[in-house]
FIVEXDO-764265 format. One record per residue (C-alpha): residue number from 1; x, y, z. Coordinates in Angstrom, 2 decimals, decimal comma, always signed. Each point is the difference from the previous one (the first is absolute). Layout:
REM FIVEXDO-764265
R   num      east     north        up
R   NUM         X         Y         Z
...
END
This chain:
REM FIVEXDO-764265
R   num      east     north        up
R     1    +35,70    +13,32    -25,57
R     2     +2,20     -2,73     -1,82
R     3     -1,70     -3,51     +1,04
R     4     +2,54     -1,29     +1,80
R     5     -0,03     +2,44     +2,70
R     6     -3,69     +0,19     +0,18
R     7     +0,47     -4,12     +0,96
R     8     +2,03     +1,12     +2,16
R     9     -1,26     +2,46     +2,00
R    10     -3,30     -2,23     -0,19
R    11     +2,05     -2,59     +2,12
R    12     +1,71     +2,16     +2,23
R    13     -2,81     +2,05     +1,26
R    14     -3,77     -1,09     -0,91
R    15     +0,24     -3,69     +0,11
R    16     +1,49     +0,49     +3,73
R    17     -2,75     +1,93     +0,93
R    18     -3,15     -2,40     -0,82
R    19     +1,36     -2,79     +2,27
R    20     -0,33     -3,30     -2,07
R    21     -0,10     +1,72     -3,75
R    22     +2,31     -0,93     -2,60
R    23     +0,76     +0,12     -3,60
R    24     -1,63     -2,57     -2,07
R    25     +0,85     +1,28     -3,88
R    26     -0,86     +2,74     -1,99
R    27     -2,63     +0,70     -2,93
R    28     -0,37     +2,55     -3,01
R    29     -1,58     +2,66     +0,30
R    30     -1,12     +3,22     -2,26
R    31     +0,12     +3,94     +0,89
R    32     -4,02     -0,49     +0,71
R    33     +1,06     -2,43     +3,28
R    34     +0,33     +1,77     +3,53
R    35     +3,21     +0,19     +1,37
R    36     -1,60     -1,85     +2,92
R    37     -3,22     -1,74     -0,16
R    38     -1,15     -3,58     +1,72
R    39     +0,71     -3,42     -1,62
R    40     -1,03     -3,48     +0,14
R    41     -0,30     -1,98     +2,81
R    42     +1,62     +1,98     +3,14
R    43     +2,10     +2,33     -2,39
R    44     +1,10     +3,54     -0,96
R    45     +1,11     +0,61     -3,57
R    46     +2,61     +3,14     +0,27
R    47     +2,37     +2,15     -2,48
R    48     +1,55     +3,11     +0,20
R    49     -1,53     +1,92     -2,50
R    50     -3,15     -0,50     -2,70
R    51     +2,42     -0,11     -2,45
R    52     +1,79     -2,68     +1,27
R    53     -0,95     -3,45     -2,64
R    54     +0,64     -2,50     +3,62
R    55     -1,98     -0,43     +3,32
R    56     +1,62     -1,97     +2,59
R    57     -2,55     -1,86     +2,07
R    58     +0,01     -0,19     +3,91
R    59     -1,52     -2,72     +1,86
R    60     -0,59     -1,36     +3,37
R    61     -2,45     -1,94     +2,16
R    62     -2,48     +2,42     +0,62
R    63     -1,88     +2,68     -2,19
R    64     +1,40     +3,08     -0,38
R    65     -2,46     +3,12     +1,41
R    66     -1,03     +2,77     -2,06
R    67     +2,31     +2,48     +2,79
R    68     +2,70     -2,47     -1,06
R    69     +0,13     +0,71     -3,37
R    70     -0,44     +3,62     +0,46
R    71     +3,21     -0,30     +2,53
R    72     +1,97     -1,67     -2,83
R    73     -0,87     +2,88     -2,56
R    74     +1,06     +2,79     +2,06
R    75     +3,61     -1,77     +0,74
R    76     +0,21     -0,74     -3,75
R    77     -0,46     +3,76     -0,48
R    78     +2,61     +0,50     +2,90
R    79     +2,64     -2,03     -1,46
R    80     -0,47     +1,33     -3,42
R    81     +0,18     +3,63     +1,70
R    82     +3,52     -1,55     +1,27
R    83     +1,14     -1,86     -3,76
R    84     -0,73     +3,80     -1,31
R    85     +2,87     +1,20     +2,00
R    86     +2,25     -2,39     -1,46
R    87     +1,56     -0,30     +4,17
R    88     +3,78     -2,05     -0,72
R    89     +0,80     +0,02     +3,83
R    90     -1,30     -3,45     +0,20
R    91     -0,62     +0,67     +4,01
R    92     -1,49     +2,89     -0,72
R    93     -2,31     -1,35     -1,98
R    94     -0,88     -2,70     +2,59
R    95     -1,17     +2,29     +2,58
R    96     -1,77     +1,72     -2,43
R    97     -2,17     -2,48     -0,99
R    98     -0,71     -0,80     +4,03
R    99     -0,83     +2,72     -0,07
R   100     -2,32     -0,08     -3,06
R   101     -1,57     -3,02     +1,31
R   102     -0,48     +1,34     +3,96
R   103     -1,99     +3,27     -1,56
R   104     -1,76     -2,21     -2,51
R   105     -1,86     -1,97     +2,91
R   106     -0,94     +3,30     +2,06
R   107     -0,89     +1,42     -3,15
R   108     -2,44     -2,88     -0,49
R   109     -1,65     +0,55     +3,30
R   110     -0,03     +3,94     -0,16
R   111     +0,78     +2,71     -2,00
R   112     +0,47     +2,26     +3,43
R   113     +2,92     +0,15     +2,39
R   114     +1,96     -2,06     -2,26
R   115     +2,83     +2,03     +0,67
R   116     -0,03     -0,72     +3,24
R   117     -1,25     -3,45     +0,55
R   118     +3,13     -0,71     -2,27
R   119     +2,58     +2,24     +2,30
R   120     -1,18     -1,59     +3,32
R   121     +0,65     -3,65     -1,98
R   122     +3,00     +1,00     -0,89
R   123     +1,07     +1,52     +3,85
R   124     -1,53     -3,66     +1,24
R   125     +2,45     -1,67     -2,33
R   126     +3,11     +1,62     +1,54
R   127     -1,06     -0,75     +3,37
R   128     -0,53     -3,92     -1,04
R   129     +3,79     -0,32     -0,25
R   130     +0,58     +1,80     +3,15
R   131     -0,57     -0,40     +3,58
R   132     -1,16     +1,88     +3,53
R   133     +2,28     -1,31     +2,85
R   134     +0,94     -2,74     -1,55
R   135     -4,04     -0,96     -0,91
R   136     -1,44     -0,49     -3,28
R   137     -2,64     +2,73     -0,31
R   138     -4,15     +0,00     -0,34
R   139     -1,14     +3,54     -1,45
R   140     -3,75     +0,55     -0,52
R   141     -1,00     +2,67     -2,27
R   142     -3,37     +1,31     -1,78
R   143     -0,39     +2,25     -2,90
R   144     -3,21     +1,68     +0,60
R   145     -1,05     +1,00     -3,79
R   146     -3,36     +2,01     +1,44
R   147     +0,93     +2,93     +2,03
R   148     +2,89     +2,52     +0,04
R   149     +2,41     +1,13     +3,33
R   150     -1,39     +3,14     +1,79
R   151     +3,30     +1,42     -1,69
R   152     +1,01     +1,36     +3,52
R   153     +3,67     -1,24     +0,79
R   154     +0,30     -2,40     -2,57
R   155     +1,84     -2,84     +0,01
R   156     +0,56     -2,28     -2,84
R   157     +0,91     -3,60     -0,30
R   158     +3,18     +1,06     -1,47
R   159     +1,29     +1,49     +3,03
R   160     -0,82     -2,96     +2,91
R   161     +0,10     -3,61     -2,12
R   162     +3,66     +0,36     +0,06
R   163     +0,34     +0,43     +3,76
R   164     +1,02     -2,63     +2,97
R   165     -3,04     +1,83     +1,48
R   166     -2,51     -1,06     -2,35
R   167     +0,65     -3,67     +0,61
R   168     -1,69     +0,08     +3,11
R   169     -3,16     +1,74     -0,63
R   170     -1,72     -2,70     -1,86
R   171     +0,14     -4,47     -0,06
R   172     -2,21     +0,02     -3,94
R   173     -2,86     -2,23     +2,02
R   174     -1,81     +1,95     +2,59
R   175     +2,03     +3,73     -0,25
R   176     +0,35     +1,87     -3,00
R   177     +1,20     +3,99     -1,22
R   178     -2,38     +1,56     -2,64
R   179     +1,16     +2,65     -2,29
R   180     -2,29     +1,22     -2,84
R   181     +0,55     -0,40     -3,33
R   182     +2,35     +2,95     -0,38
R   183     +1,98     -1,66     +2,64
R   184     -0,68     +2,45     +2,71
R   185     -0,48     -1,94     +3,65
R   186     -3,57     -0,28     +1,29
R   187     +0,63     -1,90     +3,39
R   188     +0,29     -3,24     +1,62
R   189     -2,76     -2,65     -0,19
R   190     -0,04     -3,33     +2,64
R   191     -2,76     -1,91     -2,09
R   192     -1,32     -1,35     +3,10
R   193     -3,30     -0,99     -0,83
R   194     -0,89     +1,07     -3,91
R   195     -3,56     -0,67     -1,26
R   196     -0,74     -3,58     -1,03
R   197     -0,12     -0,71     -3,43
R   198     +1,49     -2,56     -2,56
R   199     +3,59     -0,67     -1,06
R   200     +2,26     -1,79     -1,66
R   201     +3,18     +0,00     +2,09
R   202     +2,37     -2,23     +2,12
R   203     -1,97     +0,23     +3,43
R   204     +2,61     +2,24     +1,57
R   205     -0,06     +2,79     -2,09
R   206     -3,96     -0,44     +0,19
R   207     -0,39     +3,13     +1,79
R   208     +1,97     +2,44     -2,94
R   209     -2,03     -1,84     -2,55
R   210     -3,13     +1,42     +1,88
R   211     +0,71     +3,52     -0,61
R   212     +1,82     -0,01     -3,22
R   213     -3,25     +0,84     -2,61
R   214     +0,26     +1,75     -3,02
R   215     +0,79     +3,21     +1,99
R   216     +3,75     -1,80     +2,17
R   217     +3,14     -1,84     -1,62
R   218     +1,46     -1,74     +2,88
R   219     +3,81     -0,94     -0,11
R   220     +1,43     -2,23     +2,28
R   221     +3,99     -1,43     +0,29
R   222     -0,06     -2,95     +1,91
R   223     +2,98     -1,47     +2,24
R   224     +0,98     -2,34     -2,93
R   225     +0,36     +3,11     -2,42
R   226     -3,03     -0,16     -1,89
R   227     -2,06     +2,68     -1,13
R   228     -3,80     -0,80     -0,13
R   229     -2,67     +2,43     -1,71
R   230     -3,40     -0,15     +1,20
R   231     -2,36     +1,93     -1,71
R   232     -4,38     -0,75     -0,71
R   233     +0,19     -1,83     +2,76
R   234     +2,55     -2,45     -0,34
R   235     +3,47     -1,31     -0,96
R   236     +1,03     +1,00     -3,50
R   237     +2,98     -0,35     -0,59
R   238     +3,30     -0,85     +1,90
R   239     +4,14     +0,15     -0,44
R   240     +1,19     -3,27     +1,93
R   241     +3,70     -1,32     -1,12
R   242     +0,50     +3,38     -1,97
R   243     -3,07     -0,79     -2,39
R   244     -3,62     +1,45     -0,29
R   245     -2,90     -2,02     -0,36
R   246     -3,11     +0,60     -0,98
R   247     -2,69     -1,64     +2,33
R   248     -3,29     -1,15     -2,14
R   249     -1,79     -1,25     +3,35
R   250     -3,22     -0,95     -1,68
R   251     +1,57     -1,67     -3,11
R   252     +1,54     -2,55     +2,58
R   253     -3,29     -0,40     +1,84
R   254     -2,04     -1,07     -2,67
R   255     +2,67     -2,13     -1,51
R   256     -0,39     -2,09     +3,92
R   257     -3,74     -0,90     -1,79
R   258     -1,59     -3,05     +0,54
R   259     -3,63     -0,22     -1,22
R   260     -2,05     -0,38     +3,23
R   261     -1,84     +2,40     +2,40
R   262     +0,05     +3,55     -0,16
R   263     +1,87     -0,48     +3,94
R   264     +3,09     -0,99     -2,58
R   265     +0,71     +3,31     -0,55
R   266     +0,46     +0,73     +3,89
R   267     +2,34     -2,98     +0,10
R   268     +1,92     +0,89     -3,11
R   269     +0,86     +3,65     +1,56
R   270     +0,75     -1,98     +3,59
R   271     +2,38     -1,78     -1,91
R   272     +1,92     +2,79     -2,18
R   273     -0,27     +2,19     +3,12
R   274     +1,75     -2,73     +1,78
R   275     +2,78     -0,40     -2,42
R   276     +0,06     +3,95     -0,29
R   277     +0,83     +0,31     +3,90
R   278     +2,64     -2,89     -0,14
R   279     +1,70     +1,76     -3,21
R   280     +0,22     +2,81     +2,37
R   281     +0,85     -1,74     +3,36
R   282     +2,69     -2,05     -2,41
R   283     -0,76     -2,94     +0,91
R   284     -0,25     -3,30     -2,36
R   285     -3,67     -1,46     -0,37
R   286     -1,18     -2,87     -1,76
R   287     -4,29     +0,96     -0,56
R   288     -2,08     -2,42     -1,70
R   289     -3,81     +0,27     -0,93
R   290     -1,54     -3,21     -0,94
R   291     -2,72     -0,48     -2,87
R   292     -3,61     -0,68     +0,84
R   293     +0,59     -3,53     -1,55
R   294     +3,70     -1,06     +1,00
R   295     -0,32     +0,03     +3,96
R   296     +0,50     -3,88     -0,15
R   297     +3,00     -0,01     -2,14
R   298     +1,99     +2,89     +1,62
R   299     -0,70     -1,90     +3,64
R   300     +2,36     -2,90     -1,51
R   301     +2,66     +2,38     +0,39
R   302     -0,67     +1,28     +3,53
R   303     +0,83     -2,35     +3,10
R   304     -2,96     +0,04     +2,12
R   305     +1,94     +1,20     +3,08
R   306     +0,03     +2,73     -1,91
R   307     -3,71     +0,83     -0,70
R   308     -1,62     +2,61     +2,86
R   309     -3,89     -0,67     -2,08
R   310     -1,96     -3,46     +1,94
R   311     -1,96     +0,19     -3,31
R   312     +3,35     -0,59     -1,88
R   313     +1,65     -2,67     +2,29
R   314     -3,04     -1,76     -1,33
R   315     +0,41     +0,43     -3,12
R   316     +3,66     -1,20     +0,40
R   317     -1,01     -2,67     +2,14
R   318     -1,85     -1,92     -2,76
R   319     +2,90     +0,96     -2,93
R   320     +1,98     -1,78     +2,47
R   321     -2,07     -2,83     +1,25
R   322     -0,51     -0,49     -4,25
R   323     +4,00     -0,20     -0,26
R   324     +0,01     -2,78     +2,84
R   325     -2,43     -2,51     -1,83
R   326     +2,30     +0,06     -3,18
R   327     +1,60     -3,14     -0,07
R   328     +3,80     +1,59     -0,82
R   329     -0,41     +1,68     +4,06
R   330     -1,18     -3,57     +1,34
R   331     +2,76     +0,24     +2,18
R   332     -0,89     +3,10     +1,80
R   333     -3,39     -0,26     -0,29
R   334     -0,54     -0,11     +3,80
R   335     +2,08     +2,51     +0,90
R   336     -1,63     +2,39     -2,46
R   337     -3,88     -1,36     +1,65
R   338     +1,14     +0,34     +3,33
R   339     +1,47     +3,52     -0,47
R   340     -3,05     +1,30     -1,16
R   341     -2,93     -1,87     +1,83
R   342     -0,58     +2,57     +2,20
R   343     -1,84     +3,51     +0,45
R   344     +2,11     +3,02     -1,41
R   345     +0,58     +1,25     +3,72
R   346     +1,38     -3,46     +1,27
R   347     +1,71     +0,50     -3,13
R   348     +2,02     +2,89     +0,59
R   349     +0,28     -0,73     +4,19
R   350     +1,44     -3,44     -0,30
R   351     +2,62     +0,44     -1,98
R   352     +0,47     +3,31     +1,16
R   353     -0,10     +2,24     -2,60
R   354     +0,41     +3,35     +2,21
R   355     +0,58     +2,50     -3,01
R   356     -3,17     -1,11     -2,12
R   357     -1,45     +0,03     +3,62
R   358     +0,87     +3,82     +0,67
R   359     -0,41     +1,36     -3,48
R   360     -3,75     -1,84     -0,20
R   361     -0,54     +2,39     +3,19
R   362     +1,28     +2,87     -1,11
R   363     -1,88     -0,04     -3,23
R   364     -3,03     -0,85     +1,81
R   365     -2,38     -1,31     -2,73
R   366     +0,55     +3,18     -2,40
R   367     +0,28     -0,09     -3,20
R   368     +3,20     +2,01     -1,80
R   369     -2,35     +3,46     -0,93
R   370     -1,14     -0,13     +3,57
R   371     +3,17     +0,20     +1,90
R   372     +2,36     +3,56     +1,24
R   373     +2,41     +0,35     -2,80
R   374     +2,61     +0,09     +2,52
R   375     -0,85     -3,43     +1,29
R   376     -0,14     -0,96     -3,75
R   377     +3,94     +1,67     -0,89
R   378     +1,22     -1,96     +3,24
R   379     -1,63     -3,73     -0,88
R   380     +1,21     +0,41     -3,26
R   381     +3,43     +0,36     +1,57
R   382     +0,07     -3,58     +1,31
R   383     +2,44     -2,55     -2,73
R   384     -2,08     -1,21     -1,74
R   385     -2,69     +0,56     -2,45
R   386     -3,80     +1,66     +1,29
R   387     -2,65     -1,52     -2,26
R   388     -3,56     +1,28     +0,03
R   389     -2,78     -1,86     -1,98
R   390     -2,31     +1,70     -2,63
R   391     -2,66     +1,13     +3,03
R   392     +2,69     +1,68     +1,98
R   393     +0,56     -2,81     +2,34
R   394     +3,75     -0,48     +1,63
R   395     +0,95     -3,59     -1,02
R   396     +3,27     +0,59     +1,21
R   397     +2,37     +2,25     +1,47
R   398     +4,30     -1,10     -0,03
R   399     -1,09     -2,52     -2,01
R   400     +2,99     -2,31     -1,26
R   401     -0,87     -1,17     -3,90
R   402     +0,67     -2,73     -1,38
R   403     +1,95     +1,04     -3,12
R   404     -0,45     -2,16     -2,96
R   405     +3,04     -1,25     -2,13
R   406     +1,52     +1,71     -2,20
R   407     -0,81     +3,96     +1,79
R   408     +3,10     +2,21     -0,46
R   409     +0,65     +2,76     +1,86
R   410     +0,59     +0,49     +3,49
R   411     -2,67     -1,28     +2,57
R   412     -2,34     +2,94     +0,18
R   413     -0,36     +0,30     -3,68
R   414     -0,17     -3,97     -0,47
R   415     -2,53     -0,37     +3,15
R   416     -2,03     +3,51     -2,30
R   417     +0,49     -1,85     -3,69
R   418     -1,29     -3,52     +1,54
R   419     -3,18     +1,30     +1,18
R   420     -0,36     +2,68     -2,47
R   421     -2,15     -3,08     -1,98
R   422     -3,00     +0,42     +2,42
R   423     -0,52     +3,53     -0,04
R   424     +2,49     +3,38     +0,12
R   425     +2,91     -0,24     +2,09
R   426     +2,38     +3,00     +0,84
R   427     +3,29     -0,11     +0,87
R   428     +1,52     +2,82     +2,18
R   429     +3,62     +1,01     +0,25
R   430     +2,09     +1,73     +2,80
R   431     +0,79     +2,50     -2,73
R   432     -3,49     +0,73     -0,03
R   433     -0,87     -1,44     -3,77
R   434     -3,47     -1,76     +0,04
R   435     -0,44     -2,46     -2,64
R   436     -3,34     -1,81     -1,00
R   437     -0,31     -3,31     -1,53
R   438     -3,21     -2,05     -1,66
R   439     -0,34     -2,28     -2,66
R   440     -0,77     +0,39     -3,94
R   441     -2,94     -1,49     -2,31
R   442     +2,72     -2,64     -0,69
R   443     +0,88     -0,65     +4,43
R   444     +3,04     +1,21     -0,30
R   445     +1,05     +2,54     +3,03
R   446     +0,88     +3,37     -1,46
R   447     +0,80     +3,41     +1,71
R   448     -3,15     +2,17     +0,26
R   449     +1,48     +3,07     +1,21
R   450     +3,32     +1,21     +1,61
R   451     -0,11     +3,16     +2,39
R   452     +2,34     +2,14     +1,98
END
């Protein structure tokens, strides 16, 4: 493959896929290199043959997995199936390599029902550009890779997914059709009330995650027209805005560290699921988890009408009573004194602060980890930023930053790159792209990882 078109094809189809990768150079490379093999620092080195004297290198915020580099060998050996054929129909050739790349990620999961799992995405993406009654439409469907039909009245996938009928059977959240591998219809499952047992999922489709093992692919299309794969119980990977992505869930969580009790690790997954379930809901979120050590600092930009924790008020209380003896605020010295010498209650009553009021209520004391997801997804949902210190407690929920001088961007990202110097801050989009921010060895902010 002439190295042009292997740059190319690079662009166009893997760097898509690992939301957040890009290009960064090129190195030489001998016939004893891989074709793919991990880099440096967050990075894949790829080429398209061992022949080839080049490997472009492939980088992004967060480590590449070893399934990850495995995926990105087999579509190498797709595309170069595809150069072989020397294809000049240019959109041909395009659909060709979708195609490459959709049986490359089943193909990484399974090396049964393949045929299938790829024919019933392929009948879901028809029926994403089409509509029942005027209504976008929700299909639910499982690939059940352990058992076979009875073989009594068959009927295959092949002959329903097509049909206005079909659209009704399933929503791809509680109701699902299962075929087997060979695509031959088992039945109709209502996943009522599946055994309880860890996930990684947005909170709605926690129910499929549950009975997708090793053993079920489960395939959803959802009203907006994505297609979501849920396999080893959880989200894997996902086509939203004509795109897959590759989900590395516990890549993200670790990068939300922050060296303190083992309980982080509970708030670091309450956090990423939270983001998960907005990506999901589309809605925008602003998510901030403070460092052990930089509670005091991040408070200077959070108005204390804002702040649902009494053991926070405090702490804002004296950063502001602080301010007030400085001799360049001598002239609103009192007002600052008399604002705050009171109790957090009389506080919040007297100048009648009704929504810090209501949310304080609502949370009840809890900390993030300890709180229904559901309750979590909607809080989050309130403008403004939700900021949770490095125990778990909620600071703040709708929180209004102060943005320091200088942010670019549009609010949301400026409020998530201003306190992004206290801890990790992610930034959700209605498009569904989460995007996490900290700071370097040097205190710069950088971009830690990019997903969906």
């Amino acid at each position: 493959m002439e190295k042009k078109e292997f740059y190319d094809i690079v662009g166009k189809l893997i760097v898509p896929l690992f939301t957040g990768s890009f290009l960064a150079g090129e190195i030489e490379s001998s016939s004893r290199d891989l074709e793919v093999a991990l880099g440096k620092t967050n990075s894949v080195l790829l080429k398209p043959s061992k022949m080839d004297d080049y490997r472009i290198i492939l980088k992004r915020g967060q480590a590449f997995k070893s399934f990850e580099v495995n995926l990105i060998r087999s579509i190498i050996h797709e595309i170069n199936e595809l150069s072989n054929l020397n294809i000049q129909d240019k959109m041909y050739l395009n659909k060709l390599q979708n195609m490459a790349i959709e049986k490359a990620l089943i193909e990484s999961i399974t090396d049964s029902g393949t045929e299938t799992i790829l024919g019933i995405i392929n009948g879901l993406e028809k029926w994403a550009s089409r509509t029942y009654e005027g209504e976008t439409v929700k299909l639910g469907i499982m690939v059940n890779l352990g058992i076979n039909a009875d073989g009594v009245n068959d009927v295959n996938y092949q002959d329903v997914i097509g049909s206005d009928f079909f659209a009704l059977f399933t929503d791809g959240v509680s109701s699902f059709v299962e075929f087997d591998k060979n695509g031959a219809m088992l039945g109709y499952m209502n996943l009522k009330n599946p055994k309880n047992c860890p996930t990684v999922s947005p909170y709605i489709y926690d129910r499929l995650a549950r009975v997708c093992n090793d053993k079920r692919v489960g395939i959803v299309l959802t009203e907006k027209g994505d297609i979501l794969i849920f396999f080893a119980r959880q989200l894997i990977f996902a086509k939203r805005n004509g795109n897959w992505c590759v989900y590395s869930h516990e890549e993200v969580i670790r990068l939300l560290y922050n060296n303190v009790s083992y309980t982080a690790k509970q708030i670091r997954r309450a956090i990423y699921n939270t983001a998960l379930d907005c990506s999901f809901f589309y809605k925008g979120a602003c998510l901030v988890y403070i460092n052990k050590d930089k509670t005091m600092e991040a408070l200077n930009h959070i108005d204390a009408a804002d702040i649902i924790s009494e053991e926070h008020f405090e702490m804002k209380k004296q950063l502001e009573l602080e301010e007030a003896e400085k001799l360049y605020n001598i002239g609103n010295a009192n007002k600052i004194i008399e604002k705050f010498s009171m109790s957090y209650e009389d506080f919040l009553n007297q100048n009648h602060y009704t929504k810090t009021m209501a949310i304080r209520k609502i949370v009840g004391g809890k900390k993030l980890f300890e709180l229904d997801r559901k309750l979590i997804e909607e809080m989050t949902s309130v403008d403004g930023a939700t900021i949770v210190d490095h125990d778990g407690t909620i600071i703040s929920v709708g929180a209004i930053i102060k943005i320091e001088a200088g942010s670019r961007g549009g609010g949301r990202l400026a409020a998530t790159t201003t306190m992004a110097k206290y801890g990790v801050a992610i930034k959700v989009s209605q498009d569904g792209i989460m995007q996490g921010f900290s700071v370097d060895k040097q205190g710069k902010v950088k971009q830690i990882f990019n997903v969906g």
